[in-house]
Structures are given as C-alpha cells and as structure tokens.
C-alpha positions as CSV (number, residue, x, y, z in Angstrom):
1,X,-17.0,-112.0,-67.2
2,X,-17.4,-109.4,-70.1
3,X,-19.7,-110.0,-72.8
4,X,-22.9,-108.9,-74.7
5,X,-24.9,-112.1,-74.5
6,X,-26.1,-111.9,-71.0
7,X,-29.8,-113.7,-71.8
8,X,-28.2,-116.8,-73.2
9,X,-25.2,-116.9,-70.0
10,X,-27.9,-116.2,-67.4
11,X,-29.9,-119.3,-69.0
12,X,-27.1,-122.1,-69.5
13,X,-25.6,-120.8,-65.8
14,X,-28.5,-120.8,-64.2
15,X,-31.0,-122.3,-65.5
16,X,-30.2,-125.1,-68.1
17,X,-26.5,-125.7,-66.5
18,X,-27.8,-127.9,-63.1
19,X,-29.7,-129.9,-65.6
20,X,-27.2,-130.7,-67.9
21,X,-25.4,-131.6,-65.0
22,X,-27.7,-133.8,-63.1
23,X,-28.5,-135.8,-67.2
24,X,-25.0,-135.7,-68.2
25,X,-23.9,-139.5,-68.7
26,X,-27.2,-139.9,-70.2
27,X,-26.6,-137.3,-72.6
28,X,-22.9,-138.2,-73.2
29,X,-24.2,-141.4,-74.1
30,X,-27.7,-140.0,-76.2
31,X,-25.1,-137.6,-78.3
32,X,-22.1,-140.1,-78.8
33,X,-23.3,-141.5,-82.8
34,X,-22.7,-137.1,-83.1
35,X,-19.7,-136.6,-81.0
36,X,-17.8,-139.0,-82.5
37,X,-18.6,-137.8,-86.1
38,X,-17.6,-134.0,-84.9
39,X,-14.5,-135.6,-83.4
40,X,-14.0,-137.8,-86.7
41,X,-13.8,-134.7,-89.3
42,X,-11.8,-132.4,-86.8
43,X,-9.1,-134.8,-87.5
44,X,-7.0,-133.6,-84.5
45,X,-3.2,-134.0,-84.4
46,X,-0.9,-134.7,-81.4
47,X,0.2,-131.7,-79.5
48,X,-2.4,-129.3,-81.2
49,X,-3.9,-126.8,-79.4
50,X,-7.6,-127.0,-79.3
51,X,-10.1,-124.5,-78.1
52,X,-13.8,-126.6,-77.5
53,X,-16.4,-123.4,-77.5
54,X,-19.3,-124.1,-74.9
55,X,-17.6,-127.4,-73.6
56,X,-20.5,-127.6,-71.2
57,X,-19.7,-130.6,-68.8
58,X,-16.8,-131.5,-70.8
59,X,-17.2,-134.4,-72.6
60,X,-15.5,-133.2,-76.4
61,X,-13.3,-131.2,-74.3
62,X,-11.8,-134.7,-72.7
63,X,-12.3,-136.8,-75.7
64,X,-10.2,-134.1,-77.3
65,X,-7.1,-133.9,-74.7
66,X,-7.4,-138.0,-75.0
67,X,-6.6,-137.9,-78.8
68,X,-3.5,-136.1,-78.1
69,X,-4.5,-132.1,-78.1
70,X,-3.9,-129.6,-75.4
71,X,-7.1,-128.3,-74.8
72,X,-8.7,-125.1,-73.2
73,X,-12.9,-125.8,-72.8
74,X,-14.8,-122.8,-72.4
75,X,-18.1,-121.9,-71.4
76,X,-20.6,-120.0,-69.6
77,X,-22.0,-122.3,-67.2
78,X,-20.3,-122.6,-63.8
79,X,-21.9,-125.4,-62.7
80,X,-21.1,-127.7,-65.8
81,X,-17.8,-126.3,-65.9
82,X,-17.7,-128.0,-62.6
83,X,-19.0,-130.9,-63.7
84,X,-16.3,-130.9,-66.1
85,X,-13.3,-130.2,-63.9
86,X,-14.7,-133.3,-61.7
87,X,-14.3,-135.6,-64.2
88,X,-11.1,-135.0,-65.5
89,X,-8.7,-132.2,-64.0
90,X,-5.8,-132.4,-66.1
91,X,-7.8,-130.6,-68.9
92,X,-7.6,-126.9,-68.7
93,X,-11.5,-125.1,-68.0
94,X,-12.3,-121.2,-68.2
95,X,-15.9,-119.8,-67.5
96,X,-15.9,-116.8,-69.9
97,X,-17.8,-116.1,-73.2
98,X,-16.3,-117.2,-76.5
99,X,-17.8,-114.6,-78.2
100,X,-15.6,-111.5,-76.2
101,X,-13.2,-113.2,-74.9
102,X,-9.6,-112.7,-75.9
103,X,-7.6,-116.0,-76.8
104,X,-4.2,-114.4,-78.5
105,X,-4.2,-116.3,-81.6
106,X,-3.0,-119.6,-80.8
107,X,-4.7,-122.3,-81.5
108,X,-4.8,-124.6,-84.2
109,X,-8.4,-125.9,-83.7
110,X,-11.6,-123.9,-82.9
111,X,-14.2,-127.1,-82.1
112,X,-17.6,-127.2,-80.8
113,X,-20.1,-129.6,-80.9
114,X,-23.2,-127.7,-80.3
115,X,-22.1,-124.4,-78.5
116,X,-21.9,-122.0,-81.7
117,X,-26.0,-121.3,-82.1
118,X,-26.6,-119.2,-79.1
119,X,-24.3,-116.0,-79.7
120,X,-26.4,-112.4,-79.8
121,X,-24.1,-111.7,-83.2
122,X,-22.9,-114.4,-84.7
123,X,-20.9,-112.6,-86.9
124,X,-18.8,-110.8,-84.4
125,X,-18.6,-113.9,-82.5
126,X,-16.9,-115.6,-85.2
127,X,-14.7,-112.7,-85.8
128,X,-13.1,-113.4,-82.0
129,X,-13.0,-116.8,-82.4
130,X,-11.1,-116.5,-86.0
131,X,-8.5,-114.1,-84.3
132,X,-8.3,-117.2,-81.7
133,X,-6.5,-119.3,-84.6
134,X,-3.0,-119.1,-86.2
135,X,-2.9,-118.4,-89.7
136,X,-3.2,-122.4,-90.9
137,X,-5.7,-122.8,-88.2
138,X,-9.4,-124.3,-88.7
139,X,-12.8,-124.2,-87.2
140,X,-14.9,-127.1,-86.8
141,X,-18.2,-127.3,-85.6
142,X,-21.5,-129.4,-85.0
143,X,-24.9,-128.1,-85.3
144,X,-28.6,-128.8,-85.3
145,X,-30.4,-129.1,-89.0
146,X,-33.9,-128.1,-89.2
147,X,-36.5,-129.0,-86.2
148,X,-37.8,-131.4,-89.0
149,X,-35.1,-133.5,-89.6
150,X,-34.6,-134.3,-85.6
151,X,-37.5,-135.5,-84.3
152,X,-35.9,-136.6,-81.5
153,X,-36.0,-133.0,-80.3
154,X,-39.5,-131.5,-82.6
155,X,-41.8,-134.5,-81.6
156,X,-42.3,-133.1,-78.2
157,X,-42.2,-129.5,-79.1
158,X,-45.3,-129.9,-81.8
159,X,-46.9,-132.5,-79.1
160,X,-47.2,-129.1,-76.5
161,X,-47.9,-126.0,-79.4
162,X,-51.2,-126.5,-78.9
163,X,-51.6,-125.5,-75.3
164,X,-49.6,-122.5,-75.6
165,X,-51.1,-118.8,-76.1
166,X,-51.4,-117.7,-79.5
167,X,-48.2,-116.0,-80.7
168,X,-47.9,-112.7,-82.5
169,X,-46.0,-114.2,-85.6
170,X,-43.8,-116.4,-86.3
171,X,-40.5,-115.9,-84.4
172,X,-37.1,-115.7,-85.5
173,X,-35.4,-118.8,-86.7
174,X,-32.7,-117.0,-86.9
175,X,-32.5,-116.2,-83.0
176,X,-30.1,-117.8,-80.3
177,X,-31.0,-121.5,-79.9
178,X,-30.5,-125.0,-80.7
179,X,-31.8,-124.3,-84.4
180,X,-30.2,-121.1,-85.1
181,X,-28.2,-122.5,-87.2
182,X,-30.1,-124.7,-89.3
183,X,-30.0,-123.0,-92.7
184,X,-26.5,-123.6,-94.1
185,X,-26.4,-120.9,-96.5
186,X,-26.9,-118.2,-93.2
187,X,-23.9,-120.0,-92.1
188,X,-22.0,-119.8,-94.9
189,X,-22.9,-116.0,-94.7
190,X,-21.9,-115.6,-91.2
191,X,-18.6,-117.6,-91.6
192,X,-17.1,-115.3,-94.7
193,X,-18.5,-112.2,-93.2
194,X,-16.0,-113.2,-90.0
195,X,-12.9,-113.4,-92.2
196,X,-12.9,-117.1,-93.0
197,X,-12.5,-119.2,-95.9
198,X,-12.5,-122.9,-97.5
199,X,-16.5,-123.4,-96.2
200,X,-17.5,-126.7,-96.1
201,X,-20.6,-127.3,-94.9
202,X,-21.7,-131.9,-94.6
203,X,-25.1,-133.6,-93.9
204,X,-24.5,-136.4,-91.0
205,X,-27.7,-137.9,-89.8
206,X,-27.8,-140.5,-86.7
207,X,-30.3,-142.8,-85.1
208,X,-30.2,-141.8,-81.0
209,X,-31.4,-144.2,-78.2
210,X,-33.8,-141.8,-76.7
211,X,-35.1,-143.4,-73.5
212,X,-35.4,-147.1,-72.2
213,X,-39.5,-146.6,-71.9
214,X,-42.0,-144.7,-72.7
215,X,-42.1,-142.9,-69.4
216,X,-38.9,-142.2,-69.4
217,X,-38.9,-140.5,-73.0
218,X,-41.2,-137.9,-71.6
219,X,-39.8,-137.3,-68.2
220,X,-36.4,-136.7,-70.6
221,X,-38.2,-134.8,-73.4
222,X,-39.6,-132.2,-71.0
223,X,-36.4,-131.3,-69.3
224,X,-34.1,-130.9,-72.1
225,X,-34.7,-128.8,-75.2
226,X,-37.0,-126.8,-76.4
227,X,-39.5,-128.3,-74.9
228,X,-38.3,-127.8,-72.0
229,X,-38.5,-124.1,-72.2
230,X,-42.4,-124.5,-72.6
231,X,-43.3,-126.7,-70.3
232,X,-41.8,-124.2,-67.6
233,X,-44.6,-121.9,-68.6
234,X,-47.7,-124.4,-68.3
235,X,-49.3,-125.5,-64.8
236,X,-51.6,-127.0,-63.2
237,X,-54.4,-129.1,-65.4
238,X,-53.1,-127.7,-68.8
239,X,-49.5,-129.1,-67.9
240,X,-50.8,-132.5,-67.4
241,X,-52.7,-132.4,-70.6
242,X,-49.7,-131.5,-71.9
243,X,-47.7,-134.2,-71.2
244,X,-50.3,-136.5,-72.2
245,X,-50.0,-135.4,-75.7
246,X,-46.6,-135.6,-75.6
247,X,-46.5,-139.1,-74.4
248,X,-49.4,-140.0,-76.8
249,X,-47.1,-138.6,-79.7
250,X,-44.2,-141.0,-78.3
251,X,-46.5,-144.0,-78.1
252,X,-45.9,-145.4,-81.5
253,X,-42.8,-145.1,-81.4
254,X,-42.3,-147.7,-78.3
255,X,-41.7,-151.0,-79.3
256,X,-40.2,-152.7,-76.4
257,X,-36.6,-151.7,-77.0
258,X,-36.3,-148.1,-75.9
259,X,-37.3,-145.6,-78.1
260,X,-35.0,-144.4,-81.4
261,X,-35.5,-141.3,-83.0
262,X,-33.9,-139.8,-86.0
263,X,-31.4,-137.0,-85.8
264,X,-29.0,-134.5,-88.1
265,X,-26.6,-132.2,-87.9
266,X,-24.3,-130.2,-90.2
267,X,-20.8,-130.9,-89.7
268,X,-18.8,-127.4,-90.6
269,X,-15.5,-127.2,-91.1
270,X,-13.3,-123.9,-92.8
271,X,-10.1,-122.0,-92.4
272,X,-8.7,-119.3,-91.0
C-alpha cells in the first residue's frame, strides 16, 4: 500500500481497527442521528458511482449501495475492511489510502462520514480525491465540530487531563484526529487550495444514546476516542483514579434511561 501517512494506517490497522470491530453495531447504532444526515445531504442518485473514504466496517459504504449507488469503500484498516466484507459482499472493498491512491476520475460522489481528519496533508489529500471525480462530480463529507460542542466525546477526555504529565504546550488542533477538522474556515482553505469550488459548509447537531448505564458509559468512553488514547498510557493506581473521575463526571448525567449526550458535526458539501 503506498502512502505518506503511515502513523495514522499503522493506528486504525492495528490498533483502533479490532476495536471498531468488536463495538461496531453499537457504534452503527450510537452514530445513526449523524449517518443518516451525511447520507440525507449527499442526495445520492441511482446508478452513481460513489467512493466512501475510510468506510471503516462499512456501514455508509452499504447504506450507500442500498440507495441505489455503485460503491467502492476504502480504507486502511484490514481488519474493519473485513468486517465490512462480512456483512455485505456485494459491495466492492479496497484497503489502500485515499490520500495516494489513484481512482481514474470516475466517480460522481466522494463521501465520508468521519474519515477525512486524519490525512498528514490535507491539502494534497484532497487534491487526489478531487482528481477521483468527473467534472460535475461532488464531495460530501461529515466531521467533528469543536471538542466543546460534543461532549459525548470531551467529557471523558477533560475527566482524565488531570492525571496526565504536564505537556510542553498546547498541541496542534490542527493535527490528524477526530477534531482536525473542527474550524470551518481551515476547511474552506484546504478545500479551494485542492481545486474545488461551491463550498458549503452546515451546522447539524444530534442528541446520541451513549450507553444503557453508567458503567457502561465508561467501559465505552475509555475504549473509543480520544480518551481512549490516554487511558493506554496510565496504570496501575493512577488508571483507577482515573476512571473514577471519569465516571464521577458521567454521574449526573444518569437518570435511569441510558445516558444522552450532545453532539455536532459540520456537514460539507462542494464541487469539483
């Protein structure tokens, strides 16, 4: 597989990938309220051919095929891509990177819901995946706002900050991960610089069942997202303190009906 962006495949592939696996109906069903709004504004047509960037374990990549498109998921992950292929075979799967890859400038539909924000440059990503559409093609993707405005994913994360080392500075925001892409005018800037045009960048916010219990919201919150990165760093007594504050900072939020927590996304659309 050729590409540039070897930190980010070696995570999702080996790493991040069996865990998505093992949590993916509950996932499917956690990201549906999202899902179904990328889906909505992609306004796919029958016998359009789609290309769903970081399809993970398949589930746009299917909902896609089912609305009519002929659809080619990629990603880096073997073992969701195997996932994937288990659950439905007739869609087509390749395990390559979407930012090198070469795609010959058919498709009608570049789509992702949540696979754009890890590429090492952005800008050159988008450059392939622009030379992946025909001349009245589009590009449609979903992605994370600020940590601030999903709380579903930040609650956790600020919960566990404190028992982490001081850092240097303040990192990145800019840098490969979920929130990468939060800031809609860097966006806006990465989309133009890559040749396209007609940006149009949407709010959607969503309420997401989280977890059932209590318990369960932490077992879930420690094991997917960035939280999930931290808490593989922490052992012993300072890992168990750490998941009592995170459960602590879940508490209120449990009031006998599974826990909800806000989330929102930008929904970005423009053409080739």
């Amino acid at each position: 597989m050729n590409t540039t962006n070897q930190e980010q495949i070696d995570y999702w592939d080996k790493r991040a990938g069996p865990t998505w696996v093992e949590l993916q109906e509950r996932l499917d069903a956690l990201l549906t309220p999202l899902s179904a709004a990328g889906l909505r504004a992609a306004d796919v047509q029958v016998g359009e051919r789609v290309l769903d960037v970081g399809c993970g374990c398949g589930d746009t990549s299917i909902a896609l095929q089912r609305l009519g498109a002929d659809v080619l998921g990629v990603d880096v992950s073997g073992p969701m891509l195997e996932q994937a292929r288990s659950r439905d075979p007739s869609v087509q799967y390749r395990q390559a990177d979407a930012a090198a890859m070469e795609f010959g400038g058919a498709y009608d539909l570049v789509f992702s819901r949540f696979g754009v924000m890890f590429f090492s440059d952005p800008v050159a990503a988008f450059q392939n995946l622009h030379r992946a559409l025909k001349p009245t093609g589009r590009l449609l993707f979903v992605c994370w706002q600020p940590p601030g405005a999903n709380p579903w994913m930040s609650t956790a994360g600020r919960a566990i900050a404190p028992f982490l080392p001081a850092s240097d500075g303040p990192g990145n925001p800019r840098a490969p991960g979920p929130f990468a892409f939060a800031d809609e005018g860097y966006v806006t800037e990465i989309l133009q610089s890559a040749g396209f045009s007609n940006i149009s960048i949407t709010s959607h916010t969503a309420t997401l069942r989280v977890a059932d219990t209590l318990a369960e919201a932490v077992a879930f919150q420690t094991r997917i997202g960035p939280a999930a990165r931290v808490m593989s760093e922490l052992e012993g007594d300072q890992r168990a303190a750490a998941l009592g504050a995170v459960e602590d900072a879940l508490r209120p939020l449990d009031q006998g009906d599974g826990l909800h927590m806000g989330s929102a996304v930008w929904l970005v659309s423009a053409k080739a």
